[in-house]
TIPA-423473 format. One line per 3 residues: number of its first residue (from 1); their letters; for each residue y, z, x of N, C-alpha, C. Coordinates in Angstrom, 3 decimals, padded with zeros to 6 digits. Layout:
TIPA-423473
NUM	A	Y:Z:X:Y:Z:X:Y:Z:X | ...
//
This chain:
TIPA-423473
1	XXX	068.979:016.492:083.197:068.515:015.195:083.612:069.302:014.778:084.846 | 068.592:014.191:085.792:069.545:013.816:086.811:069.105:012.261:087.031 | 070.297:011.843:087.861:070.119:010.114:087.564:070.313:010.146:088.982
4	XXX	069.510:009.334:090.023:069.038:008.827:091.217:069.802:007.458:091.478 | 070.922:007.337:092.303:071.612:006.310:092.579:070.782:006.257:094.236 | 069.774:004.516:094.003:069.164:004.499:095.467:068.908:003.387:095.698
7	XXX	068.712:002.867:096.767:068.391:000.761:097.082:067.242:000.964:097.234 | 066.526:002.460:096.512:065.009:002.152:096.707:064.206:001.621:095.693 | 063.299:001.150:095.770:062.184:000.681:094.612:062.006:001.989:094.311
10	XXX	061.686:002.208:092.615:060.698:003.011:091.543:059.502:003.577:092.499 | 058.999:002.866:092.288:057.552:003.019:093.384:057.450:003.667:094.248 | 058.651:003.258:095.284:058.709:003.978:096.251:059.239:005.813:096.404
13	XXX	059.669:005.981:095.050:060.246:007.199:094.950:058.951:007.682:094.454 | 058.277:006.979:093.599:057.501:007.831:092.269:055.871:006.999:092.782 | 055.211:007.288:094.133:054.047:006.332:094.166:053.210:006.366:092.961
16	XXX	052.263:005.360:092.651:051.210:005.183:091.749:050.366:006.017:091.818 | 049.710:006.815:090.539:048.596:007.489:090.849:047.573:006.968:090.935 | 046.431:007.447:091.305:045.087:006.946:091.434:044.681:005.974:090.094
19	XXX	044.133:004.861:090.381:044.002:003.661:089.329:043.511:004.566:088.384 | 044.140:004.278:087.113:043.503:004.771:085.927:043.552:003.490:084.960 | 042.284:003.251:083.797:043.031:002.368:082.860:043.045:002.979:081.578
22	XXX	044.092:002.206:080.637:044.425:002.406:079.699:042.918:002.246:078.718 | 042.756:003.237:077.656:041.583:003.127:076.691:042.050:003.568:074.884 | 041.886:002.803:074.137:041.751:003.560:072.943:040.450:004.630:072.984
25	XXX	040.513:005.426:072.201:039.412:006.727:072.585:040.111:008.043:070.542 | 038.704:008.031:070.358:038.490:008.911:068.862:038.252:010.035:069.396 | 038.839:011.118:069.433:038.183:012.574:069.479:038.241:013.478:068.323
28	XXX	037.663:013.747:067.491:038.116:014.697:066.318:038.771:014.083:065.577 | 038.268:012.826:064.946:038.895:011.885:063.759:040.170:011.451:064.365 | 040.547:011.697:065.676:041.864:011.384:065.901:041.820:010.196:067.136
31	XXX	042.839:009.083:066.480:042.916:008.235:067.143:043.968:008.255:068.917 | 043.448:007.832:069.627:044.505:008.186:070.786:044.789:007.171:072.087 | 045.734:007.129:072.869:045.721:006.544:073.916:045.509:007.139:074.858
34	XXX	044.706:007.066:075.747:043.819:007.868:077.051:043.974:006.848:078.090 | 044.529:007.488:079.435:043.885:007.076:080.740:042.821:007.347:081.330 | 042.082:006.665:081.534:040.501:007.195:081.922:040.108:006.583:083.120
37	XXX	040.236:007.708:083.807:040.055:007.730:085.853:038.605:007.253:086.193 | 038.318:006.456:087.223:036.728:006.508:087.662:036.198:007.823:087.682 | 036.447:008.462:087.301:034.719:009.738:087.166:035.218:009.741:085.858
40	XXX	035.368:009.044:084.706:035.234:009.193:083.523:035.722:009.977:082.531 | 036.852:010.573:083.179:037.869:011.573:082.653:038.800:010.987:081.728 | 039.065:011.527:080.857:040.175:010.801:079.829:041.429:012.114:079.602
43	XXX	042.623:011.458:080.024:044.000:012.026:079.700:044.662:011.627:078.673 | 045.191:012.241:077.935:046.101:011.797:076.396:046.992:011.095:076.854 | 047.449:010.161:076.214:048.634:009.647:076.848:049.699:009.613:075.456
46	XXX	048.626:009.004:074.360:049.689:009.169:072.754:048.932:009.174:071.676 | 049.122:010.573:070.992:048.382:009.977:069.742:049.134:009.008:068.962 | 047.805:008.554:068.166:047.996:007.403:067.703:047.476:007.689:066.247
49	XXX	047.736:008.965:065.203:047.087:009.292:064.392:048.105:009.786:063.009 | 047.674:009.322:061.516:048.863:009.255:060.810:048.643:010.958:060.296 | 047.799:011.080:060.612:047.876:012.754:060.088:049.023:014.070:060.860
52	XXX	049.657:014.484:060.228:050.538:015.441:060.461:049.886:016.653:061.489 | 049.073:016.787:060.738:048.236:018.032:061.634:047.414:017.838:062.949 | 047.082:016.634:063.530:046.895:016.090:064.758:047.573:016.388:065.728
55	XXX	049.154:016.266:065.574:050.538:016.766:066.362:050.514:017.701:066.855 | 049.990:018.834:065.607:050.387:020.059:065.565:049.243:020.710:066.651 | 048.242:019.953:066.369:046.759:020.645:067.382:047.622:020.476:068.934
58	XXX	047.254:022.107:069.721:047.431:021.726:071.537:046.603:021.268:072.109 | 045.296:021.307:071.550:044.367:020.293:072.281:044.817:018.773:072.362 | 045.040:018.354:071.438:045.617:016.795:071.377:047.099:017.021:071.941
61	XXX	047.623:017.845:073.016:048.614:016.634:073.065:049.062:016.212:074.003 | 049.924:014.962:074.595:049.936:014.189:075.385:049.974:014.749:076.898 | 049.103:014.684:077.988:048.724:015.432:079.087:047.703:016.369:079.097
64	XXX	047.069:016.564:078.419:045.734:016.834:077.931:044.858:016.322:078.696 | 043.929:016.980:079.376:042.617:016.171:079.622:041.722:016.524:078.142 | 040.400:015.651:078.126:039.572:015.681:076.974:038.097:016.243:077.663
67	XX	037.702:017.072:077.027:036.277:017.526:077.794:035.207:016.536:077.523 | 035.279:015.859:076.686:034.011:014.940:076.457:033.973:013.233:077.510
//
């Protein structure tokens, strides 16, 4: 881990990506938090699901795009 001693703004180190907003979104009984870009793309951001085996799936997990 390295720690950045700078008089710069966050922002300015790390610009914003392209507007995305935040969505709840179900894929496969599984509940999740998705960013979803104007062309309608949805990225994992957290599941949100009490089942153990949700975790375990690589499709679900966080940085994921979703094909649907």
């Amino acid at each position: 881990m390295t720690i950045l001693y700078t008089p710069l703004s966050e922002h300015d180190i790390f610009p914003q990506e392209e507007e995305m907003s935040v969505v709840l979104f179900e894929h496969k009984n599984c509940p999740l938090m998705c960013r979803e870009g104007s062309d309608g793309k949805k990225q994992i951001m957290q599941v949100l699901s009490t089942d153990p085996a949700h975790y375990m799936d690589p499709a679900l997990q966080p940085g994921q795009w979703l094909d649907s």
